[in-house]
N, C-alpha and C positions, 0 to 999 in steps of 0.2 A: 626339526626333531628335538624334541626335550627331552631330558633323563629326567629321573625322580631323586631329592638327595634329602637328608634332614640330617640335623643333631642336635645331638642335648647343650650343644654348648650356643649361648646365644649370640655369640660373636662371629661362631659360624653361621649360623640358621638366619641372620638376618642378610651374611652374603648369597647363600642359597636363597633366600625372596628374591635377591635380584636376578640370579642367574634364572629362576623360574619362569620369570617376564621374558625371556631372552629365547629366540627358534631359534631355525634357518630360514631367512628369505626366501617367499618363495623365488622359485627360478634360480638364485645363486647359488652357485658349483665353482671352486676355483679356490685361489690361498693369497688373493688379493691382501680378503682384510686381515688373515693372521698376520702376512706379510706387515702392513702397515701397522698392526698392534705390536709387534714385535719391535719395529722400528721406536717404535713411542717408548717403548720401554730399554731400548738400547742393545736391541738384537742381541739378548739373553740366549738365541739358538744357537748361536758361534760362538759360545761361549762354553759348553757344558765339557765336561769329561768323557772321552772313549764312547763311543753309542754302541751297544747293539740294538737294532732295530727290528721289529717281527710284523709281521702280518700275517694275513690267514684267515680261514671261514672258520675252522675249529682246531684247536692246539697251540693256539700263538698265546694265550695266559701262559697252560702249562708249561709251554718252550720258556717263556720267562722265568717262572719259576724253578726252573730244572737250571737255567744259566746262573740265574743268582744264588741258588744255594751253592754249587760246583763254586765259582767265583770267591765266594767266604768261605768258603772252606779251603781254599788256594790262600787265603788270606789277605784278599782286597775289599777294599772298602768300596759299596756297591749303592748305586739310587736305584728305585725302582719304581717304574710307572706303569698299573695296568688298569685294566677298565673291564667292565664296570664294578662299582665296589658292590657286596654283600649289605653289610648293616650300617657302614658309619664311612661317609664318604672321605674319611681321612687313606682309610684303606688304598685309596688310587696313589698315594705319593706317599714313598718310604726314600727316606734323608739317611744316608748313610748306615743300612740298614733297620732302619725305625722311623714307625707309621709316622708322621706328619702329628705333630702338637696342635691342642685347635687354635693357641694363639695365634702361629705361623700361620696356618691356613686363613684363616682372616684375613689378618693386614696383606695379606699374595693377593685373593680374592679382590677385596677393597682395593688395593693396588690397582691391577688391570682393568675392573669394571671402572674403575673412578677415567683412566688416560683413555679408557675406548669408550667410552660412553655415545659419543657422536659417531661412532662407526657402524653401530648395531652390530658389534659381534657376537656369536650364537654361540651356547652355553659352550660345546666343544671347542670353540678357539678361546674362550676368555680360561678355560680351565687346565690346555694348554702352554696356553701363554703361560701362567701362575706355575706351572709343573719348570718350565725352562725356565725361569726365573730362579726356585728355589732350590733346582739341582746348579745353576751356573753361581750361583752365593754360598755353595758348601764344598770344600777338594771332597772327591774322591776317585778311583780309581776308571771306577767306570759307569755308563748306565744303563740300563737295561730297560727297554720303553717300546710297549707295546701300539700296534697301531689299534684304531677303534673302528672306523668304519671306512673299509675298500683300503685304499694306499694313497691313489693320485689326489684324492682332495683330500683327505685325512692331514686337520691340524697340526700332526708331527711331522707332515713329509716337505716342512721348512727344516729341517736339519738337515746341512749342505754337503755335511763329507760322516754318515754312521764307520765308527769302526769294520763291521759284519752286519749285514743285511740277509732275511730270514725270512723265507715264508713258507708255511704248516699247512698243512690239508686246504684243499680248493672243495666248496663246493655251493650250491645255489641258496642265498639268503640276501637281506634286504633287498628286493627284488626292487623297491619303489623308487630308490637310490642307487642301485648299483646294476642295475639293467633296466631305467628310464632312456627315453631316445633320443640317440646321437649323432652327429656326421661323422663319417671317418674312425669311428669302435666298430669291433667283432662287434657280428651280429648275432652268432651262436652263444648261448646263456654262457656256458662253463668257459668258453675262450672269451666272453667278456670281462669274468667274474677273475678269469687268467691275468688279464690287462690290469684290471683294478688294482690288481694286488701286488703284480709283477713292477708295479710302475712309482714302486718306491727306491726302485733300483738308480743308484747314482755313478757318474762316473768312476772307473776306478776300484768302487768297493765291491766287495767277493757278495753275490747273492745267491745263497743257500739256500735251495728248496727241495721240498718232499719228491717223491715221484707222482707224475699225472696221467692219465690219461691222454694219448696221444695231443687229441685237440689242445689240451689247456699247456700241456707242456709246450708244443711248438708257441704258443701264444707269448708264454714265458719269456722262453728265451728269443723269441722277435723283439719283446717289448727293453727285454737289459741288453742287448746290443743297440738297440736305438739310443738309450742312457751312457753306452759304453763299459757298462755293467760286469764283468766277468761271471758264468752262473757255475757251481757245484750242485749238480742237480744228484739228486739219488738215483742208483740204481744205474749212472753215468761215472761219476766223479768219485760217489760214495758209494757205500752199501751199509747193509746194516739187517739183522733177524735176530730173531731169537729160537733159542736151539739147544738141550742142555741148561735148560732154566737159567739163558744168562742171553746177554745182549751182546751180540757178534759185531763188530760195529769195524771197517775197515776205509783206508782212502789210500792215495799216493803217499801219506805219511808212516802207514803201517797198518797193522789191525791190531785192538784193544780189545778185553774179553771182561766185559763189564756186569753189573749186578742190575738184577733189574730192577726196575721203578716198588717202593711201598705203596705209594696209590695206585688201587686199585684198577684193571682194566686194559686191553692188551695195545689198546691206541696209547698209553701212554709210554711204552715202551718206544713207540716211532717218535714222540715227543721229547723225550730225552736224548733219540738221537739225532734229531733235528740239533738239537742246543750243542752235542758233542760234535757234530761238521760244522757248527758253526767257530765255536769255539777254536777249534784246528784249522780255522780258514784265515790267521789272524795270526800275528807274532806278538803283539806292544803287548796283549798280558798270556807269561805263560801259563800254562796249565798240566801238571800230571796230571798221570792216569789214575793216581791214589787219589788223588781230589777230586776230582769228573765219577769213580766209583763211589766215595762216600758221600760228596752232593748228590748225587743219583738217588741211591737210598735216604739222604733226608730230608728230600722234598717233599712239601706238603701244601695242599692247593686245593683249600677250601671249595664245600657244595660239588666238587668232582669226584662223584663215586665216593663221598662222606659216609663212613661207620657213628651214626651219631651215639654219645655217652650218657650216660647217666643224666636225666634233667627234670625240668618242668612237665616238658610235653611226651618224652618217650614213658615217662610214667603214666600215663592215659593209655600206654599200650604195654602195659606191665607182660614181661618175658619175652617181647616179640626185640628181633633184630632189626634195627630202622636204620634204612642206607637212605641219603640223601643227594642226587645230584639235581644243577639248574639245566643241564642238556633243554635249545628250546628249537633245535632245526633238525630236519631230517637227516644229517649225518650225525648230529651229536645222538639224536636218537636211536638209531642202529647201533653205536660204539656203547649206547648203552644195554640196550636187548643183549648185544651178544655177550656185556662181564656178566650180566644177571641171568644168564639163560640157568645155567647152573643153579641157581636159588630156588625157579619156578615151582611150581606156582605161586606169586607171591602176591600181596597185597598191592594196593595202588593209591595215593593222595595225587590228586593234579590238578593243575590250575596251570592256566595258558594265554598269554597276552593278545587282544583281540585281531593285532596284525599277523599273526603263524597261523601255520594250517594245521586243525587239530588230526587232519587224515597223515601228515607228514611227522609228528611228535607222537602223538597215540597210537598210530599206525603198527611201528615196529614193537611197541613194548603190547598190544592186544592180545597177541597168541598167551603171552606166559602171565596172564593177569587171571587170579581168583575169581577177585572183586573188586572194581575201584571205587571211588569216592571223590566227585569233581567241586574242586573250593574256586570260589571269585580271590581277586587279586587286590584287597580294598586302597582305593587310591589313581588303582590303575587304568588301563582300558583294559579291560580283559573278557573272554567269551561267556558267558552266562552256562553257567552248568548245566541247566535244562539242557541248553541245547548240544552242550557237547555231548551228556549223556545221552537222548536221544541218538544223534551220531554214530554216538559208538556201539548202542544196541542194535541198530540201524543197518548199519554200513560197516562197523570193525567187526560183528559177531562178537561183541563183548556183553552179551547178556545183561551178567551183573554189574551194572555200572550206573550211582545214583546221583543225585545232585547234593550237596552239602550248603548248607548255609556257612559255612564258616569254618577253618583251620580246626579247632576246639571241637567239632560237634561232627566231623570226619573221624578225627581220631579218638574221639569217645565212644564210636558207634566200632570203631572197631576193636575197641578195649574189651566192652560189652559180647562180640560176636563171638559165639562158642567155637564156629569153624574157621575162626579165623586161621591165615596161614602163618607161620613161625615167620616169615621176612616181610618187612613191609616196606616199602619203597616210594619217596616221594618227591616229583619230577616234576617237570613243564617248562619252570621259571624261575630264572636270575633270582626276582624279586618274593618267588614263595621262598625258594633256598634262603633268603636271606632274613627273611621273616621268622622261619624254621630256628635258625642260628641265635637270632638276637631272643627268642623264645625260649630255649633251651637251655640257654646261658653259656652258646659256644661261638663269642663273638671273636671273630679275626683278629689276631695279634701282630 
């Protein structure tokens, strides 16, 4: 599997040529070669600062992001690794809380690619590698590092002992990788996708997860007692709602009566409190409750449920409100129908990458759409608008729903549109969000 990455700096853009060249083997699953890259470079994983570690189908960025603001505002100095970036692949690695210089990111990049060369490692373990590198060459207090795809192979689950271990909403995506056929794995999709994610569980360390559905929960905790795992499951160990416009959040330590999340949407509330059991599952760094409520409030977590500002591109829809999120799976999709129900009827830009299902991302947000507007993803593989709109007049009963040539010529046409509706919203994909962003002139800081 390859990502997409560029930059304006040439010293990165010529490491990203190489990580380009670079897949997955086929057939290879396993942490062999991270293992052996790691080694080459002097087992940089056993080296880092305090981990929290997350995984998850949907909520494990936010979780990050709600840990590491809480954390700086406690007053510790925090690394921070998420994936995938928006506009400028610096975004994945922040040094002590600040994005990654393109210097750094080079000679890390050159570094790894140059000692692995002869291994064939695939973009995610060479960029891996460079992340434990550059977090084990700077003190800070702690790190905060999200996983990227499943747990049990996922590049990061060579880190031997995480602080607190985490994992955010379960539900069914990269189906070609994370429910291809195994011996000895559940067979059933959601207690596979349980496994995957459960199974970054390590001896010893506390694994905090959301509440599941019977299936994926028993799966859970079969798979961190086989690790020796201890789990705090929600709704078990935790609890936590919201009630009185505030976040109820309770465990064997006490109950805290917190504020809710500024980003928008009511999944991010359980997002935050994923970070706050985690956070309380852990003694080496404390945490008040006045630092956990004002990290809470000033987290901010780009393309999720994005209010975008004043720019280039919202001026093509002069007076209209343009929210922005990359939601591209059918749970991220529903978490987003239900903040925007409220808005309806609202406009639609979408654009969706050829491997999703447009019935599983379009699906939920059809009911409360005007009109959409389906752009291509240029660069990418992405589904041809013909045919999604077909589809969706088709099969979602979204009537109005056209093909666009292009970002530009969507939102011109609805600039132009006398009926247009006062909210317009634009979804699908990581990589439109981020298009959107670097457009607009609201690129991630």
């Amino acid at each position: 599997m390859r990502d997409f990455a560029t930059s304006d700096s040439p010293a990165v853009q010529a490491q990203l040529d190489r990580l380009a060249a670079l897949s997955l083997p086929q057939g290879r699953f396993g942490l062999e070669t991270i293992r052996e890259l790691c080694a080459r470079l002097g087992n940089p994983e056993t080296k880092l600062p305090p981990v929290f570690h997350v995984a998850g189908t949907n909520g494990k960025g936010s979780t990050c992001a709600f840990l590491r603001s809480i954390l700086e505002l406690q007053g510790y100095c925090i690394h921070t690794a998420t994936k995938p970036h928006l506009v400028r692949y610096n975004e994945r690695i922040r040094i002590a809380g600040r994005l990654i210089e393109d210097a750094a990111l080079a000679e890390l990049l050159a570094e790894v690619l140059d000692v692995g060369e002869d291994l064939g490692p695939s973009f995610f373990e060479v960029t891996t590698a460079a992340l434990f590198l550059a977090f084990s060459r700077t003190p800070a207090d702690a790190c905060v590092i999200e996983v990227g795809l499943g747990g049990r192979f996922d590049a990061t689950n060579v880190i031997p002992a995480p602080l607190v271990s985490g994992v955010a909403t379960l539900g069914i995506d990269h189906e070609a990788f994370l429910l291809r056929p195994e011996e000895g794995v559940p067979a059933e999709p959601l207690a596979r996708i349980a496994f995957e994610k459960a199974s970054i569980a390590k001896a010893g360390v506390p694994l905090v997860t959301q509440a599941y559905p019977d299936i994926a929960a028993h799966e859970v905790l079969r798979t961190a007692a086989g690790h020796g795992a201890p789990v705090l499951m929600r709704g078990r160990d935790w609890h936590a709602q919201v009630a009185d416009g505030a976040l109820l959040f309770e465990d064997a330590a006490g109950s805290l009566t917190l504020p809710l999340p500024e980003i928008p949407g009511a999944h991010q509330a359980d997002n935050a409190a994923l970070a706050v059991a985690m956070l309380r599952a852990q003694e080496r760094l404390p945490v008040s409750a006045e630092a956990m409520a004002q990290g809470i409030q000033a987290t901010r977590w780009p393309a999720r449920l994005q209010k975008l500002g004043a720019g280039p591109l919202t001026a093509l829809v002069p007076g209209r409100e343009v929210w922005l999120d990359g939601g591209h799976n059918a749970d991220a999709a529903q978490a987003i129908a239900k903040a925007l129900a409220g808005k309806a009827p609202f406009d639609l830009v979408f654009g969706l990458m050829a491997n999703r299902s447009v019935a599983e991302v379009l699906g939920p947000l059809a009911p409360l759409v005007r009109r959409a507007e389906v752009v291509p993803l240029p660069g990418h593989a992405s589904h041809d608008p013909r045919d999604v709109a077909m589809f969706a007049q088709g099969q979602l009963g979204l009537r109005e729903c056209y093909p666009a040539f292009s970002l530009d010529q969507a939102l011109e046409r609805f600039g132009s549109d006398p009926e247009a509706a006062p909210v317009l919203v634009i979804s699908g994909s990581l990589y439109l969000a981020g298009e959107v962003l670097r457009r607009n002139g609201e690129v991630p800081d």
